[in-house]
N, C-alpha and C positions, 0 to 999 in steps of 0.2 A: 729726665724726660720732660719736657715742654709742650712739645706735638706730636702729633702722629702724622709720619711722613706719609710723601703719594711715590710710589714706586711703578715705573712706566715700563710695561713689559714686551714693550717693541722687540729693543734690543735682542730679547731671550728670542723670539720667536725668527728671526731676523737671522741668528743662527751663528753668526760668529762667535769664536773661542772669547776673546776681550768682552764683548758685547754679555755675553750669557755668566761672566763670571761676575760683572760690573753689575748686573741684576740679582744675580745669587748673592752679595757682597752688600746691597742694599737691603735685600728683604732680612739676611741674617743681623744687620744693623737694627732694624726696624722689631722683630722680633725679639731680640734683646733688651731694648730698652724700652718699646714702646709694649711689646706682646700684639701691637695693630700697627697694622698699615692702608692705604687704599691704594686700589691697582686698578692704573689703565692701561690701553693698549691689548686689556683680553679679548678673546673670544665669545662671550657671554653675548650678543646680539643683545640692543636696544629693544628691539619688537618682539622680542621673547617676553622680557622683563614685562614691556607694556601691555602684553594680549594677557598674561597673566594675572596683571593688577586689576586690569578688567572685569574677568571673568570672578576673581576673591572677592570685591567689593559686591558685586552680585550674591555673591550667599553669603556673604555679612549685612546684606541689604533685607533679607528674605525675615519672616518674623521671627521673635523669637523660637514658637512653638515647631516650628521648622527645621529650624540649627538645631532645636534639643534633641530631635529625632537622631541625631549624629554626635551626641554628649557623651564625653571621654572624659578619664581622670587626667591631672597632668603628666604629660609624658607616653600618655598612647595616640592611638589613632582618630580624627577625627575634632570635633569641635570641643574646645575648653572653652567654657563659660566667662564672661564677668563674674568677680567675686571668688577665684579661685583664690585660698588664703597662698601664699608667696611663700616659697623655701627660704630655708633660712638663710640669713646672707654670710659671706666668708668670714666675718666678726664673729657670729655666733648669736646674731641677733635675731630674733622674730621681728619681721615686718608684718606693715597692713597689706591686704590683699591688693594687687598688680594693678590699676587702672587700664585695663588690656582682655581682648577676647582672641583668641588663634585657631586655625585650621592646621592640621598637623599630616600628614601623612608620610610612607617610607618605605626600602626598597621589600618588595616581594617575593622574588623568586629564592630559595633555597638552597645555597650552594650544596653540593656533593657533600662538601667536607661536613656540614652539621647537619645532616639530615639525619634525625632522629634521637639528637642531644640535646644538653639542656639550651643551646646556643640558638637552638634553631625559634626561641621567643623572640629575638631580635627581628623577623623578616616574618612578612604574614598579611594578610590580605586588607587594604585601604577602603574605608566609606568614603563614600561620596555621592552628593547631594541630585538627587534627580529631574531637582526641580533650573539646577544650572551644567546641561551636558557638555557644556565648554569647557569647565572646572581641569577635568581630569586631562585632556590633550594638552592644554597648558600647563599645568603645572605637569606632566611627566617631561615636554621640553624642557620646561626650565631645569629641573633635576638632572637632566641628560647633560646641556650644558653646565651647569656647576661643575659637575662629577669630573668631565675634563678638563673646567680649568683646574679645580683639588688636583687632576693628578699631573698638570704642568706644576703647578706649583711646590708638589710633593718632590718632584725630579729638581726643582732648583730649591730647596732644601736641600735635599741630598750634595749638588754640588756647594753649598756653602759648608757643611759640613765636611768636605773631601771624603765624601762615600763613595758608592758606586753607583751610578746613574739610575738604576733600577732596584735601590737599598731598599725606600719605604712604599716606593709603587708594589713592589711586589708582595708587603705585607700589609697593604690597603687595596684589595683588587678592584674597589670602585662600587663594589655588590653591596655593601652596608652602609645607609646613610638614610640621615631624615629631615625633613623641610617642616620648618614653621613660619604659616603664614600668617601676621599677626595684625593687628588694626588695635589701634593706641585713640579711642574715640574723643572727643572736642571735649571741651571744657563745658561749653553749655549741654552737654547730654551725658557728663557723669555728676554737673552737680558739684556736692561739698565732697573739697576732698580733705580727706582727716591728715591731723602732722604728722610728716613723714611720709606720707604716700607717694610714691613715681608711679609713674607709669611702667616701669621695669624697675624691679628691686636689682639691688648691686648684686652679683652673681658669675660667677665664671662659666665656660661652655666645657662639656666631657671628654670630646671627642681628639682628634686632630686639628682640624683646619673648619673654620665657619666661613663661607662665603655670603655676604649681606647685599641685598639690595633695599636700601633706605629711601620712603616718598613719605615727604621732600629731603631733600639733602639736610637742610639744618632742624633737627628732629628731636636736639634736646640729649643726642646719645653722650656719656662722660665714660671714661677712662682713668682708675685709681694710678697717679705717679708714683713714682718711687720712696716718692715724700710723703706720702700717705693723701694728698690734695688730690683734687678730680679736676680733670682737664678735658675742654669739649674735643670733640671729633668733627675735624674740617670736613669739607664737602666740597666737591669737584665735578663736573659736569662727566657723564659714562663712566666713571669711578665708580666698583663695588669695593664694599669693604671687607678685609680679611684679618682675621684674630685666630692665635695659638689658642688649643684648648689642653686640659687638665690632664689627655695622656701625652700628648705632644710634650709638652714641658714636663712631664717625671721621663719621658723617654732619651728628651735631654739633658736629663740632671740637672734641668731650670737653668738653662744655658738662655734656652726663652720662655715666654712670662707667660702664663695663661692667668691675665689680666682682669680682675675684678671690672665691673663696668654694668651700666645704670641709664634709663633714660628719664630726664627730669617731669615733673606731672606737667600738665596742658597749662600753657600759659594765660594767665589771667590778660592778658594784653592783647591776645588774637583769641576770644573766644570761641573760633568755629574751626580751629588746626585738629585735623585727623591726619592722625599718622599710620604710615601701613612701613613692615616690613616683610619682607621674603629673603627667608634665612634658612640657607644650606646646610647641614652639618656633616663632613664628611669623619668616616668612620675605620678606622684599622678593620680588618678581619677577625672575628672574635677569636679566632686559634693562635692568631699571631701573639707572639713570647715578647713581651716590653722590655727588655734588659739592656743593660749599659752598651752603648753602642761601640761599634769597632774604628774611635776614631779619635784621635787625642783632641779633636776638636769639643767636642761634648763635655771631654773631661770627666773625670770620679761621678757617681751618681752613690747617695744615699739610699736608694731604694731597693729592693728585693725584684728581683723576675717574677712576673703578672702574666697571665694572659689580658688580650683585650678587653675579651668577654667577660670575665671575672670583675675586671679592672668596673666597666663599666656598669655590672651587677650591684659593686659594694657602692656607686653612684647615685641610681637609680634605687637602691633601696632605703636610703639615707633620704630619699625627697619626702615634702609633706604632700600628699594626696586630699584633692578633693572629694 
């Protein structure tokens, strides 16, 4: 793997058989070698993305003692600090803590099915900031659009797979999923940074499918190659970016990659680059069964049948907490 390809989902949306299978055919290329891709041609509206960066940089604006009112370990709801020490990375390494502070929040209502199980921790009610009332209508659109493109993208999985059209939408109903909204601040306002330190420690995503919006495009994000080397992530004008995460690839017997990946610290050469991302994570249903799928495509998996929610338990319990 060299790059991470741009796969254009016109074609899929456009509706013809050739058309839709030449896109299934790319992204399953791209998730095999790359475990990333960026996709345009979505549905994800520009002026979603932007009224939302708006209103984020607003309560990352606000004082500290402000944000703290909304201070969350990593991994819950709400605001994570600067100085949160960084899990450990896929090596087995301790790193220094993230050069990065995020706003987190995630779906709420309760399905039927885990109401009153241990499942039902995944979903539960969002803080948010009173002092920025814009905050929460923008980011539940943006969630809204991710959520559909995850589950276009889940359907053309499935047809690169030779599944059945509605294989993993139906075991991702769209209900579970979490947005981190992150700000990677300038070089002149974090100072010294000690060896080793990124702004994102090398690490993989838990879930399915992560949809990224990255400001600016060229933000320093790498990708572990095959060869063990790190290869930047191009940038493309209305291009978000999408990576396999950790169930997705044991669901395929790591048919695709859920790819180690890192953003380098703040360049000493543009001292004033703040980076923001908004990052989707979309989620299986935690009752949903992970096992070897029904399709010689996937091929033999080494793994045992999981639930979601289990899967993502032994995940989540394994983090380092601030």
């Amino acid at each position: 793997m060299t790059a991470v390809p741009l796969v254009d989902l016109t074609p899929w949306y456009a509706g013809g058989p050739a058309g839709r299978r030449q896109v299934a055919t790319d992204v399953d290329r791209a998730l095999c070698e790359a475990g990333f891709l960026l996709v345009t041609g979505h549905r994800v509206g520009t002026g979603v993305a932007d009224r939302l960066c708006r209103e984020v940089r607003q309560f990352f604006a606000l004082p500290p003692a402000r944000r703290a009112r909304l201070a969350c370990f990593s991994g819950g709801r709400g605001w994570v600090p600067p100085g949160v020490p960084a899990a450990v990375d896929p090596d087995g390494r301790g790193t220094p803590p993230d050069l990065r502070e995020s706003f987190a929040f995630g779906a709420e209502r309760v399905p039927v099915a885990v109401a009153g199980t241990a499942e039902e921790e995944w979903y539960g009610p969002n803080s948010w900031p009173v002092e920025v009332p814009g905050l929460r209508p923008a980011a539940s659109a943006f969630a809204a659009a991710c959520s559909a493109l995850a589950q276009d993208l889940l359907r053309v999985a499935a047809l690169a797979l030779d599944l059945a059209d509605d294989f993993f939408v139906a075991r991702c109903s769209g209900e579970t999923w979490t947005v981190d909204l992150e700000r990677c601040p300038a070089r002149q306002e974090v100072g010294t940074v000690a060896p080793g330190q990124l702004r994102v420690g090398p690490h993989t995503d838990v879930g399915t499918l992560t949809v990224s919006d990255r400001r600016p495009l060229t933000d320093g994000l790498q990708v572990r190659a095959l060869d063990g080397g790190w290869v930047d992530v191009p940038s493309a004008p209305g291009a978000l970016t999408v990576n396999a995460g950790d169930l997705l690839a044991r669901w395929t017997g790591d048919r695709w990659r859920s790819t180690p990946h890192r953003v380098l610290p703040p360049p000493v050469e543009d001292p004033t680059e703040e980076l923001l991302e908004l990052a989707f994570s979309a989620e299986a249903d935690p009752w949903t069964v992970v096992e070897r799928l029904p399709t010689a495509a996937a091929g033999p998996t080494r793994y045992e049948p999981v639930t979601a929610g289990r899967f993502r338990r032994s995940r989540t319990d394994s983090m380092t907490v601030g």
